[in-house]
C-alpha positions as CSV (number, residue, x, y, z in Angstrom):
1,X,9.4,-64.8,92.1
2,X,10.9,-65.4,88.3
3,X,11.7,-62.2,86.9
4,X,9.3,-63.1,83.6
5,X,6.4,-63.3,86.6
6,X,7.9,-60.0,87.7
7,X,7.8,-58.0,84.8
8,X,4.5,-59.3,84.0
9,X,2.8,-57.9,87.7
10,X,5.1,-54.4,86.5
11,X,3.1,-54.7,83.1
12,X,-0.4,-55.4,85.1
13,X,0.2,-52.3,87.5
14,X,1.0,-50.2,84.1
15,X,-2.4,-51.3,83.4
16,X,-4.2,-49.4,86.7
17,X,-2.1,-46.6,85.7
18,X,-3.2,-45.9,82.5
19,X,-6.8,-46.5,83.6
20,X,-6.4,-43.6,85.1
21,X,-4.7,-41.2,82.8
22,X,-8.0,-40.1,81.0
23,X,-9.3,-38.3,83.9
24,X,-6.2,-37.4,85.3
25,X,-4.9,-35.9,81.8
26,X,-8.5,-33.8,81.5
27,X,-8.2,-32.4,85.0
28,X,-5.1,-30.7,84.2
29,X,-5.9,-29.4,81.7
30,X,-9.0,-27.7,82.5
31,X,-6.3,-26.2,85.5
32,X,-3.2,-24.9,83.2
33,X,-4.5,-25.2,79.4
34,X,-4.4,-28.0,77.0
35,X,-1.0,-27.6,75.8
36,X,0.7,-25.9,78.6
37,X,-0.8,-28.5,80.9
38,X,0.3,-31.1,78.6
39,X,3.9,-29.7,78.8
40,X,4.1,-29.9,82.4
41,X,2.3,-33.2,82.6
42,X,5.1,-34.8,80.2
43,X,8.2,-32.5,82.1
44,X,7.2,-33.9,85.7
45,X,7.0,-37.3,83.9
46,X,9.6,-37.4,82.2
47,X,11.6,-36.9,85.8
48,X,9.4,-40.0,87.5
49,X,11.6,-41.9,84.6
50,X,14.5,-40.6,84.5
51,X,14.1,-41.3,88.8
52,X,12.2,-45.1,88.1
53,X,13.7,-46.3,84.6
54,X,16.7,-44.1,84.1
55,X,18.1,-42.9,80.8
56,X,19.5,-44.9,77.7
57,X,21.9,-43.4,75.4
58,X,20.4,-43.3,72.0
59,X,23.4,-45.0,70.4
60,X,22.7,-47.8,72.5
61,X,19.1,-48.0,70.7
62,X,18.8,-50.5,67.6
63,X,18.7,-47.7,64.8
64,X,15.4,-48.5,63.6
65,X,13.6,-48.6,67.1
66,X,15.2,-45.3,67.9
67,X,14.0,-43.6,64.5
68,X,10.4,-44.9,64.0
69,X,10.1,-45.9,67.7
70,X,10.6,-42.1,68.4
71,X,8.5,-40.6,65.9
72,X,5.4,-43.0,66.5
73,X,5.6,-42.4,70.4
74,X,5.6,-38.6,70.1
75,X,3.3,-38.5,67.8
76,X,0.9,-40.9,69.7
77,X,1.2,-38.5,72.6
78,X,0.7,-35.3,71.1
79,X,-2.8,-37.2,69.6
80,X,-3.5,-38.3,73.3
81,X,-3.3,-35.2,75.2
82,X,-4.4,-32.5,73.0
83,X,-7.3,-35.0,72.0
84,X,-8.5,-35.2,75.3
85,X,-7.3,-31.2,76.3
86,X,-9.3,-29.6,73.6
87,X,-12.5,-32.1,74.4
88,X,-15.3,-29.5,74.7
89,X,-16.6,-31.1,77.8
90,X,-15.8,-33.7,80.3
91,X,-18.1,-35.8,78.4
92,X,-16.4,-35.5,75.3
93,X,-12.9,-36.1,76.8
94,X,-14.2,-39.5,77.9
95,X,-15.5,-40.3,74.6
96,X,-12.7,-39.3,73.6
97,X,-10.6,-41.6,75.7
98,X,-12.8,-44.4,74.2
99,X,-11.5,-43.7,70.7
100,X,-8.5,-43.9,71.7
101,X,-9.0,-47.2,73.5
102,X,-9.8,-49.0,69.5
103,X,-5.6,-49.4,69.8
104,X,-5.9,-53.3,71.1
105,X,-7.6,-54.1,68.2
106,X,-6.0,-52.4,66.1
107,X,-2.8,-53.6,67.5
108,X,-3.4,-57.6,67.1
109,X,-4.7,-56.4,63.2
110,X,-1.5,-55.1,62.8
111,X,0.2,-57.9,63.8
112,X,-1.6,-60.2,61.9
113,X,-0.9,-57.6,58.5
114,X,2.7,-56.6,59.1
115,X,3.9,-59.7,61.4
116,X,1.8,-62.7,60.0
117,X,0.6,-63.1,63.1
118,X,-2.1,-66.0,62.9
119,X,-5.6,-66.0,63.1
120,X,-8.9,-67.6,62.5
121,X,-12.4,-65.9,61.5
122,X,-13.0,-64.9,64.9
123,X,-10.9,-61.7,64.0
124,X,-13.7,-60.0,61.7
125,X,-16.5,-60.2,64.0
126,X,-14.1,-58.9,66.9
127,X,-13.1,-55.7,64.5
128,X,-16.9,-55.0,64.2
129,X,-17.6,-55.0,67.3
130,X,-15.2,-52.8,68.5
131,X,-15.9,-50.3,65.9
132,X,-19.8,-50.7,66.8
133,X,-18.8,-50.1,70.3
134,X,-17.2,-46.7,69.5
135,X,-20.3,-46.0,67.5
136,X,-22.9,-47.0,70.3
137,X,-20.7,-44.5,72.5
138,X,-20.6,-42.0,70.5
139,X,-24.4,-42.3,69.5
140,X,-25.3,-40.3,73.1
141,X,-28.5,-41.6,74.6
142,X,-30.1,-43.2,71.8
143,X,-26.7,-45.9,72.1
144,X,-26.5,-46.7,68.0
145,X,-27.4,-43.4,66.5
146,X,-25.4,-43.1,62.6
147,X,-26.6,-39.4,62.8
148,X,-26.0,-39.0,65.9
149,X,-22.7,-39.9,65.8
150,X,-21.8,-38.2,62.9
151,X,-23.3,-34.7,64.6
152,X,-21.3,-35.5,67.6
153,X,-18.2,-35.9,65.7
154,X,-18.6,-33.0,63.7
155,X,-19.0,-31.2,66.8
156,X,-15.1,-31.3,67.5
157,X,-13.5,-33.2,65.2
158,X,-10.1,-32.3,66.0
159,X,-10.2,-34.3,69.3
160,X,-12.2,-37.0,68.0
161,X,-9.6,-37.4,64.9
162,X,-6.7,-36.9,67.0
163,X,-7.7,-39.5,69.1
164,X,-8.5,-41.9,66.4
165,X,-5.2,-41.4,64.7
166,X,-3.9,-41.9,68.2
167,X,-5.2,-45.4,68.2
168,X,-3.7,-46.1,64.8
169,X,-0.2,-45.0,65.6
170,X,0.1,-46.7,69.3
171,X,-0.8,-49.8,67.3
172,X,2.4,-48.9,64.6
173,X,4.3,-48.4,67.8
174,X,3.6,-51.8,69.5
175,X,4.3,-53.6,65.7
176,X,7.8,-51.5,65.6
177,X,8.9,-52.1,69.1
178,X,8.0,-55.9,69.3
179,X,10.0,-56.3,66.1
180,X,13.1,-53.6,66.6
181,X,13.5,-52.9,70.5
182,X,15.6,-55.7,71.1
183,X,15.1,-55.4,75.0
184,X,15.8,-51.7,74.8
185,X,13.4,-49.6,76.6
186,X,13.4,-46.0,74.8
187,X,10.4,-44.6,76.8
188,X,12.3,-42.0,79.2
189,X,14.4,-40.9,75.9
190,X,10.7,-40.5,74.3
191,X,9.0,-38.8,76.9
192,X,11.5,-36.2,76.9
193,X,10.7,-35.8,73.3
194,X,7.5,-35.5,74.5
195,X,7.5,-32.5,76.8
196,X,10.1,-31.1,74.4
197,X,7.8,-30.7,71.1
198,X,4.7,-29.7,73.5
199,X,7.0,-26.7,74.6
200,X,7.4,-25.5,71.2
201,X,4.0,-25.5,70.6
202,X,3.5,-24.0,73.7
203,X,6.1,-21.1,72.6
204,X,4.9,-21.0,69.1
205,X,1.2,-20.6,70.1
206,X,2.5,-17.1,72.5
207,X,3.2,-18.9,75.7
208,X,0.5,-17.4,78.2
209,X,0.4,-17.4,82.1
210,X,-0.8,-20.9,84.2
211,X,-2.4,-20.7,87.1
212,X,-1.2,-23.1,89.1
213,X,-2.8,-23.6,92.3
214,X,-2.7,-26.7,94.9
215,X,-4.9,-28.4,93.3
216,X,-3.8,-28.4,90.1
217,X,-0.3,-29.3,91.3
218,X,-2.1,-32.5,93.1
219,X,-3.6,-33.6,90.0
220,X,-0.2,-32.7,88.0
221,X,1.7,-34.9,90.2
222,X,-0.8,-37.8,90.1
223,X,-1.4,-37.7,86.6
224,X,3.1,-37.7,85.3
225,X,2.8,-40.3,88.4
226,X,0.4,-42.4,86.4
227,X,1.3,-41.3,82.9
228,X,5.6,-41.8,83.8
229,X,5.5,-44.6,86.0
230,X,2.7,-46.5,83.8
231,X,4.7,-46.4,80.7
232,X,8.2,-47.3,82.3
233,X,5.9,-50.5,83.7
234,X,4.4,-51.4,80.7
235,X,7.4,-51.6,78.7
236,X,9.1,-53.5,81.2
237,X,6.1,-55.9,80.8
238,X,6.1,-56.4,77.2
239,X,9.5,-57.0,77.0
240,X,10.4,-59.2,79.7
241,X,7.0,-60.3,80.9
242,X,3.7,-62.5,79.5
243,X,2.8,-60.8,76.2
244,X,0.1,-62.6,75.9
245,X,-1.1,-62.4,79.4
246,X,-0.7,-58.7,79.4
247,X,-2.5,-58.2,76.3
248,X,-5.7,-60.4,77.2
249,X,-5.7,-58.0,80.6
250,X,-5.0,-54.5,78.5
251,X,-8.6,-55.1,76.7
252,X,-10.6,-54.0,80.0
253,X,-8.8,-50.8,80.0
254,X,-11.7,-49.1,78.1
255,X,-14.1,-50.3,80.8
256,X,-11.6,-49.3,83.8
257,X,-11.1,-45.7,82.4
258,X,-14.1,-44.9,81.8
259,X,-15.1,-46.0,85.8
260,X,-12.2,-44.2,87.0
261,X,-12.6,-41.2,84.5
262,X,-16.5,-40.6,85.7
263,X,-15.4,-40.6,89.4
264,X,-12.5,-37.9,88.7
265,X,-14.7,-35.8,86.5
266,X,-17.4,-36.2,88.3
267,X,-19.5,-37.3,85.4
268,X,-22.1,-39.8,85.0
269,X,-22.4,-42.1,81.9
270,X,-25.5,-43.3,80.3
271,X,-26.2,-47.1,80.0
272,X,-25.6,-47.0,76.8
273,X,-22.0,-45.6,76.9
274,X,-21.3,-48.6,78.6
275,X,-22.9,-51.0,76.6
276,X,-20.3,-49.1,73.8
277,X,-17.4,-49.8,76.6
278,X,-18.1,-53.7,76.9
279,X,-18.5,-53.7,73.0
280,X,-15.0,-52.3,72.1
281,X,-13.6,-55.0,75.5
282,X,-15.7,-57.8,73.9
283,X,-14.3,-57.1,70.4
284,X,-10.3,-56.5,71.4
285,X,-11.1,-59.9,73.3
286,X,-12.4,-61.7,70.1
287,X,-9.6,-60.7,68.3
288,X,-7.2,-61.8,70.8
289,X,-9.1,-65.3,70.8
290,X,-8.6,-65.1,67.2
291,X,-4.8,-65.4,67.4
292,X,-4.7,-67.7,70.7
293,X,-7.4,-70.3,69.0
294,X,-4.1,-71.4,66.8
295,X,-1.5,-70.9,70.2
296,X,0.2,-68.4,68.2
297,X,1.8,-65.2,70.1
298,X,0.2,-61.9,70.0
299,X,2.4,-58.8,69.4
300,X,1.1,-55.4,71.6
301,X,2.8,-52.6,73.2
C-alpha cells in the first residue's frame, strides 16, 4: 500500500475516533469533574502520543506553526472539553458537540478568505444550511424554533459559546497548519499544553478530591485512547494523506457523534435533532462541492 493511501486510512480511523469523543468526553466528566476530568483525560492522552507519535523538539517546528499552531490548539481544547463538561445535561453536551461540529464549514470559508481557495455559489447556500442545522437542533422539539433556540442558549451560554468559538478556532488552526506545518506534526507537543493549562485551572479553581472508580477509569482510558490516538491519526492524514478525501469523509462526523454519543449517554434524540445533524453534513458537503466544482484543493485540519 503507497504511504499517501496509508496516511489517508490513518486520517479515516481519526475520523471513528473523534466520533466518539463527545460521549466519551461527557462521561468523564460527570465521573471526576469538568476540569479535573479534563486534566486527566489530556495527561493519559498526551502519554498514548508520546507512546504512538512520539515527541518533536519545538526548535524543530517552523516558528510560526509552533506559536499560532500552539495557541489555536490549546485554546480549541479548552473550548471543547469544558464546553461539553459544564453542559447541564447529557442532552445539552450533545448539542453541544453539534456546535462544535460548524468547524468543516467553517474551515473550507476560511480557506476560501485567508488561502483564496476557489469556489462557486454553491458555498452560500452550504453556510446556511449548516447554520440552519444548528438552529433546528437547538430549536428542541419544535426542530426550527428562533425562541426556542435563543431560551435554550440562554440557558447555559457558557458551553454553548465555548463551543461555538471552538468551531471558529479549529478552523484558524486547520488554515495555520496547512500553510505553516511544513510536515511537522506538533500535536503531542500541544496536548501537553493541553493537560498543562487544564492543571492550573484545576489548581487555581482549589483542586478538590476525584473519585475515581473502575468505571470512570474505563471510560478515562477510552476516551485519551480516542481523543490521543485520533489526533496523532488525523494529522498524519492531512499531511501526508488525501486532503480532499479526508475532508469530504470528516462532514459525517456530526451525524456519527451524535449516534455514538446517544448510545454512551444513553439518551435518545428527537427527529428533529437529526434533521439539524443532516443539515449541518448537507451544508459542510455543499461547501466542499463548492471548491471541488473548479478541481481546486480544499485546506482542513
Amino acid at each position: 500500500m503507497k504511504n499517501t493511501n496509508k496516511a489517508t486510512l490513518t486520517g479515516l480511523v481519526a475520523i471513528l475516533l473523534w466520533s466518539s469523543i463527545v460521549g466519551l468526553i461527557r462521561s468523564v466528566s460527570e465521573l471526576l469533574g469538568p476540569t479535573g476530568g479534563a486534566a486527566m483525560l489530556y495527561s493519559v492522552a498526551s502519554v498514548f502520543l508520546l507512546l504512538s507519535v512520539g515527541y518533536t523538539r519545538p526548535s524543530e517546528f517552523p516558528r510560526r506553526y509552533l506559536l499560532w499552531g500552539s495557541v489555536l490548539f490549546v485554546t480549541y481544547e479548552l473550548c471543547l472539553a469544558l464546553s461539553i463538561g459544564h453542559a447541564s445535561t447529557a442532552r445539552q453536551a450533545i448539542e453541544v458537540g453539534m456546535v462544535n461540529y460548524l468547524w468543516p464549514t467553517f474551515t473550507i470559508v476560511a480557506a476560501i478568505v485567508f488561502n483564496g481557495q476557489k469556489s462557486n455559489f454553491l458555498i452560500v447556500p452550504g453556510f446556511l444550511l449548516s447554520v440552519a442545522g444548528i438552529c433546528w437542533v437547538l430549536g428542541g422539539e419544535q426542530g426550527f424554533d428562533l425562541a426556542g433556540t435563543v431560551a435554550n442558549v440562554r440557558g447555559n451560554p457558557l458551553s454553548y459559546g465555548l463551543a461555538f468559538a471552538g468551531a471558529l478556532i479549529w478552523a484558524a488552526y486547520c488554515t495555520v497548519t496547512a500553510r505553516s506545518a511544513q510536515g511537522k506534526n506538533g500535536v503531542t507537543l500541544f496536548f501537553l499544553l493541553v493537560s498543562a493549562s487544564l492543571w492550573i485551572k484545576y489548581l487555581l479553581q482549589g483542586g478538590g478530591p476525584m473519585a475515581f472508580s473502575a468505571e470512570a477509569v474505563m471510560y478515562l482510558l477510552l476516551a485519551a485512547g480516542a481523543m490521543g490516538l485520533g489526533y496523532g491519526a488525523w494529522n498524519v492524514g492531512i499531511l501526508h494523506g488525501n486532503v480532499t478525501l479526508l475532508a469530504g469523509a470528516s462532514y459525517f462526523i456530526p451525524v456519527l457523534s451524535a449516534a455514538l454519543s446517544s448510545l454512551l449517554l444513553r439518551t435518545p434524540l428527537s427527529w428533529a435533532f437529526w434533521q439539524g445533524a443532516a443539515m449541518v453534513c448537507g451544508g459542510a458537503v455543499l461547501c466542499w462541492l463548492a471548491t471541488r466544482t473548479r478541481r481546486a484543493r480544499p485546506v482542513i485540519g
